[in-house]
C-alpha positions in Angstrom: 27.4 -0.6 43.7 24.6 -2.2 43.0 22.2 1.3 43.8 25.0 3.0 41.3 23.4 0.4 38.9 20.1 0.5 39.4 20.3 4.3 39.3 22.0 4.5 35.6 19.1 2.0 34.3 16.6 4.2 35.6 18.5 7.1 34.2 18.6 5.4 31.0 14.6 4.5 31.0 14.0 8.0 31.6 15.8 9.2 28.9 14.5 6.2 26.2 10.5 7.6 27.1 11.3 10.7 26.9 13.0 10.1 23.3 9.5 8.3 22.7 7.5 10.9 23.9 8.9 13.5 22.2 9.4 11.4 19.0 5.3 10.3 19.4 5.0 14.3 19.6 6.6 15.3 17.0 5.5 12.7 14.5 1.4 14.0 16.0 1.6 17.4 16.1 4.2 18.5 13.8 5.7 16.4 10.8 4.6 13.2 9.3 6.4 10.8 7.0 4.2 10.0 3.6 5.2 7.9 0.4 4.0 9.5 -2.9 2.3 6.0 -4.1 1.3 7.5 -7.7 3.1 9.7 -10.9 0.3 12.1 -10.9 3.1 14.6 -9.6 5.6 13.9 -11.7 8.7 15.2 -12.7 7.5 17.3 -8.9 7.4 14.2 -7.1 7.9 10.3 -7.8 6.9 7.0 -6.8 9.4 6.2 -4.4 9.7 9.6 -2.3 9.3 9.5 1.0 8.3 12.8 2.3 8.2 14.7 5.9 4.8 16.7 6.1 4.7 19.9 8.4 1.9 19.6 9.9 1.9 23.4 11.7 2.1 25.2 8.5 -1.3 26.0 8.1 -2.9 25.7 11.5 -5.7 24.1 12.8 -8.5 26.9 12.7 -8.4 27.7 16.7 -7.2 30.3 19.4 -3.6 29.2 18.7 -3.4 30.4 15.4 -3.3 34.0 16.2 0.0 33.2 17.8 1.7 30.8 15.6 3.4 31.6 12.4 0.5 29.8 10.4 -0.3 31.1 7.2 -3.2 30.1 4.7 -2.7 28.2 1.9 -1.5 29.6 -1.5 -2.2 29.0 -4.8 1.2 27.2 -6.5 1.6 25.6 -2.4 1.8 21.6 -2.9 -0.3 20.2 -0.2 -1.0 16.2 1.9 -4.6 16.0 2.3 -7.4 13.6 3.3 -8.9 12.5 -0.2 -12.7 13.8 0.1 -14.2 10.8 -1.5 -12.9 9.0 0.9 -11.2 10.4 3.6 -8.8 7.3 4.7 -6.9 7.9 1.9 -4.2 10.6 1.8 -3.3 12.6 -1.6 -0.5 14.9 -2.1 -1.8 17.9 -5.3 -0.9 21.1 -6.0 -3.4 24.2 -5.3 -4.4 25.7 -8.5 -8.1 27.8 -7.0 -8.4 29.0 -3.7 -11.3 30.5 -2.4 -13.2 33.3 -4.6 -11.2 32.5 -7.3 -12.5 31.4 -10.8 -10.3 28.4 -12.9 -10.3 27.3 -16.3 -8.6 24.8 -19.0 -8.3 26.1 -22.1 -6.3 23.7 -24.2 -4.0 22.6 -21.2 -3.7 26.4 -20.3 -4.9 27.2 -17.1 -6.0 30.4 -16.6 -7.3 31.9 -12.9 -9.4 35.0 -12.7 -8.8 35.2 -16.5 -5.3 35.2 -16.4 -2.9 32.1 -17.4 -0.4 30.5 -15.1 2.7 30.4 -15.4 3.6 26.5 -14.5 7.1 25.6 -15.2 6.1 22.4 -13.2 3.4 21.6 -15.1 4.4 17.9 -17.3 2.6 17.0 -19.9 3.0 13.7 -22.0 -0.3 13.6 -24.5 -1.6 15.4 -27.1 -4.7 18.0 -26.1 -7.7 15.5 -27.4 -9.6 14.8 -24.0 -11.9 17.8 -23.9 -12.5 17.1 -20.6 -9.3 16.7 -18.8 -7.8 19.5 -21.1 -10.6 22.5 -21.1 -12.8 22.4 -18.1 -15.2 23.3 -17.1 -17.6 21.3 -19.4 -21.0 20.1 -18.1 -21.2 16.3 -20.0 -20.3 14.0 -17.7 -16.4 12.2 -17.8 -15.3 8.7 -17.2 -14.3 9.0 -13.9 -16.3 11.8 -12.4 -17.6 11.3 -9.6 -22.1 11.7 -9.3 -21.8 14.5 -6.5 -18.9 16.4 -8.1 -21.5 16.7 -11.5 -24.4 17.6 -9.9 -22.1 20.0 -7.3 -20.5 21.7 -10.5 -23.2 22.7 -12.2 -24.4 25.2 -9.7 -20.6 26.8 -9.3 -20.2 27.4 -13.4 -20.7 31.2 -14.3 -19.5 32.4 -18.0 -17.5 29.3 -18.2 -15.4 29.5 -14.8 -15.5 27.4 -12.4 -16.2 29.7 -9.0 -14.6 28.3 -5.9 -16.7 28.9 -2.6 -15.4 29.4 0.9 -13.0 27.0 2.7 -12.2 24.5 -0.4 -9.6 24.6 -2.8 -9.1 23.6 -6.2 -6.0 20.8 -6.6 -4.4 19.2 -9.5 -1.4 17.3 -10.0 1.7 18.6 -11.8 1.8 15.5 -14.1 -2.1 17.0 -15.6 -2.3 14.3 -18.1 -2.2 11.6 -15.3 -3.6 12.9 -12.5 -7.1 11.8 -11.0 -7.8 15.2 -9.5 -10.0 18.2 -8.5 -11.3 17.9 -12.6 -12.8 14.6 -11.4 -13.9 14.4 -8.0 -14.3 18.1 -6.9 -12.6 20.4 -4.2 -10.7 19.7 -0.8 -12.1 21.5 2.1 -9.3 23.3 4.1 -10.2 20.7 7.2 -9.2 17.7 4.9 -5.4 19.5 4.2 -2.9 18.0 6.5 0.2 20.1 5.7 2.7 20.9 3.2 5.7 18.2 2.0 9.1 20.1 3.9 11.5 17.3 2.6 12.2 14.2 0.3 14.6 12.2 3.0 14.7 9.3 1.0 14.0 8.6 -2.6 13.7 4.6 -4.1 13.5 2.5 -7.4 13.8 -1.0 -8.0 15.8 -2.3 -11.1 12.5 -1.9 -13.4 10.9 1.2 -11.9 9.7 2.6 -8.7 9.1 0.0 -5.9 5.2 0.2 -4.6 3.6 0.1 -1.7 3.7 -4.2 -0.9 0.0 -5.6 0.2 0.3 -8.6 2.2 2.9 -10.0 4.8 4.7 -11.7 2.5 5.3 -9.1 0.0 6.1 -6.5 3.0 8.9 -8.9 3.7 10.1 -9.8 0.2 10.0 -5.7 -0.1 12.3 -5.1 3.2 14.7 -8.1 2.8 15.1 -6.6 -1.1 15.2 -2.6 0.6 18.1 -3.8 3.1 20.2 -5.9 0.5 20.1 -3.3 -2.0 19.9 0.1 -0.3 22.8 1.4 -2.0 21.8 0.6 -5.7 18.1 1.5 -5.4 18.4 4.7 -3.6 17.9 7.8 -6.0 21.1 10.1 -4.1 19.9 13.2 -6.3 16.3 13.3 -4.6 17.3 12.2 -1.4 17.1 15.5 1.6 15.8 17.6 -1.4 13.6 20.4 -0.8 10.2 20.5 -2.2 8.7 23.2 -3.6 
């Protein structure tokens, strides 16, 4: 009897690691759960998405992506990345430039290889009077540029356009007048992309707006005592297991 025991705890171990393995796996190598912690992708994304990442969709630039169904990344994809400036920092944006091609913002229009977009996501909530954030390239300096993106641009500005080299892209978010982006702080090289948002599987907003990210102890458990007592009136149902795209 007590061997019948011991074997169905051991069976039951077994099966709890490899839950956890393939869990740790999984969360590794293929998706990863991120929070969108600012509007600049509004009405895409909100504060208060949660987000699963595929990790695969791109590759990792070896041997096995001649074997996996990798693809590169497309202009219009909405990608997670390392934030160049500083790389701890993730940022979610969507590619505008890819490599080769040449951008430019002509009164909010952006137009690619001379040719405009056609952004039905693009959100836009002020009038067109920052000359910088609204027609770029320009070659005065910006509040919030950063020193190596002004020197850096200079040299990549040909009859106006803003050439993008090899193995970066140029990203901006979908809420353009809000958005602290590729106009500011310069491109994202393809090893700083981390993957491509699959799914919102769970959206939240507290009774005055989106809940943010809590800092210290106490305010991580203020913010999961409040989460737990008030799941059902905070959660946004119409965003929640919604596609992105």
């Amino acid at each position: 009897m007590s061997w019948a025991v011991g074997t169905g705890v051991s069976d039951s171990l077994q099966s709890l690691l490899g839950t956890v393995v393939i869990a740790v796996f999984v969360i590794t190598f293929i998706v990863q759960a991120f929070q969108i912690p600012s509007p600049s992708m509004e009405n895409t994304l909100l504060v208060g998405d949660y987000l699963l990442v595929n990790k695969l969709c791109y590759g990792g630039g070896s041997v096995g992506d001649y074997f996996m169904p990798y693809r590169r990344v497309q202009r219009g994809d909405i990608v997670v990345f390392h934030y160049p400036v500083n790389p701890a920092q993730h940022f979610v944006k969507r590619v505008i430039g890819v490599p080769g091609d040449r951008v430019r913002l002509v009164n909010k229009q952006v137009l690619v290889n001379g040719v405009a977009l056609k952004e039905p996501y693009a959100h836009f909530s002020r009038p067109a009077n920052d000359l910088f954030r609204d027609s770029f390239p320009r070659l005065d300096v910006a509040p919030g540029e950063t020193p190596e993106w002004w020197v850096q641009l200079r040299r990549l500005v040909e009859d106006g356009q803003l050439i993008i080299p090899s193995g970066y892209y140029f990203v901006m978010g979908d809420n353009r007048d809000d958005s602290y982006d590729s106009r500011y702080w310069g491109f994202v090289p393809q090893a700083n992309i981390i993957g491509r948002p699959l799914l919102i599987y769970w959206s939240v907003q507290g009774p005055e707006g989106e809940i943010t990210a809590p800092s210290s102890l106490g305010d991580r458990l203020y913010h999961f005592a409040y989460v737990v007592t008030h799941i059902f009136q905070i959660t946004r149902w119409n965003r929640t297991l919604r596609l992105v795209h």
